[in-house]
C-alpha positions as CSV (number, residue, x, y, z in Angstrom):
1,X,-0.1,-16.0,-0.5
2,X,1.1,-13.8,1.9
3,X,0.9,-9.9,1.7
4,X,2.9,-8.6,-1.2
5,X,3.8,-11.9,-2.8
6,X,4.0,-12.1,-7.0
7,X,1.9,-14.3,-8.6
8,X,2.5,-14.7,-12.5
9,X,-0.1,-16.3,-14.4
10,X,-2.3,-16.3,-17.8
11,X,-5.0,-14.3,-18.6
12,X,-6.6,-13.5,-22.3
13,X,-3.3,-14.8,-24.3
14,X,-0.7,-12.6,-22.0
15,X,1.3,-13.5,-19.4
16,X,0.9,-11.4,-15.8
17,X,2.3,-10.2,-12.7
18,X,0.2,-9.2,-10.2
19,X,1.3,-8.9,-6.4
20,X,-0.8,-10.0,-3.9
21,X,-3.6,-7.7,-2.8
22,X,-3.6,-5.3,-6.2
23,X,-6.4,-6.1,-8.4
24,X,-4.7,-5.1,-11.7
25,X,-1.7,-7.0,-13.3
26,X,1.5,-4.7,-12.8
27,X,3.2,-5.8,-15.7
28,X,2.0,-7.5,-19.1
29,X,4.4,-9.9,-21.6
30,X,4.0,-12.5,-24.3
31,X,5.9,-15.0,-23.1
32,X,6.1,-17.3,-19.9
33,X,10.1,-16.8,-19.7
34,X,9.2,-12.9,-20.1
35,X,6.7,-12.6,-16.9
36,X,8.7,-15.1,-15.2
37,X,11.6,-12.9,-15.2
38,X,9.8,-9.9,-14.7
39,X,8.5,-11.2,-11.5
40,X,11.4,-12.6,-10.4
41,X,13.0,-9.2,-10.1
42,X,10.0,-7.8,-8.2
43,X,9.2,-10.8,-5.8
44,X,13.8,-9.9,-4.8
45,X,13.1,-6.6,-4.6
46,X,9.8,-6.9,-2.2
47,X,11.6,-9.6,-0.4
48,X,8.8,-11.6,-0.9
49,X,7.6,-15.3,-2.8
50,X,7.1,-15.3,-6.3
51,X,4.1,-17.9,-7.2
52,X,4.0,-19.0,-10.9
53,X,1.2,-20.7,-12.2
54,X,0.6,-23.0,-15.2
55,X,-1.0,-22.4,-18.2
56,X,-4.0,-24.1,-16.0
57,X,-4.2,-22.1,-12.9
58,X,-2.5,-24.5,-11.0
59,X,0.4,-24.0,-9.2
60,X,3.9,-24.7,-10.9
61,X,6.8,-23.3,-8.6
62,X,7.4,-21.0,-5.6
63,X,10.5,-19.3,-4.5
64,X,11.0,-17.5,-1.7
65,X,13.5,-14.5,-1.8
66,X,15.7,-13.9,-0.2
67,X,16.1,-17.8,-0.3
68,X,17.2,-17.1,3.8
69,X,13.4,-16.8,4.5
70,X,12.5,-20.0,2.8
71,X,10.6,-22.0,5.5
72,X,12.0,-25.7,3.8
73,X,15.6,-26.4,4.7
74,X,16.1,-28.4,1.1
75,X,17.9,-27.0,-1.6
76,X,16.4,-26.3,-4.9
């Protein structure tokens, strides 16, 4: 991840956001759609990516904001 970038994940039955380099989750919810949401809105205001992970660990999706910095010329 690069520096600032939002990583929501599961941890002890809650779903997190943490940005890159903190050690603490910044923000705490019940559900997926909640933290995903959450860190949507931080990941656009940082200008940065916003890496969610599955209930696993593994990586599930990345977006880039703003989508102009997005390195793949795809849409989606």
């Amino acid at each position: 991840m690069a520096k600032g970038d939002i990583d929501t994940y599961q941890q002890d039955g809650q779903w997190k956001n943490r940005p890159e380099g903190n050690e603490r989750a910044t923000s705490r919810h019940d559900t997926k759609a909640e933290a995903e949401a959450a860190g949507r809105d931080m990941a656009a205001e940082r200008g940065t990516e916003h890496v969610i992970k599955k209930q696993d660990g593994t990586i599930g999706e990345k977006n880039t904001y703003p989508r102009s910095r997005d390195p793949r010329e795809i849409p989606g």
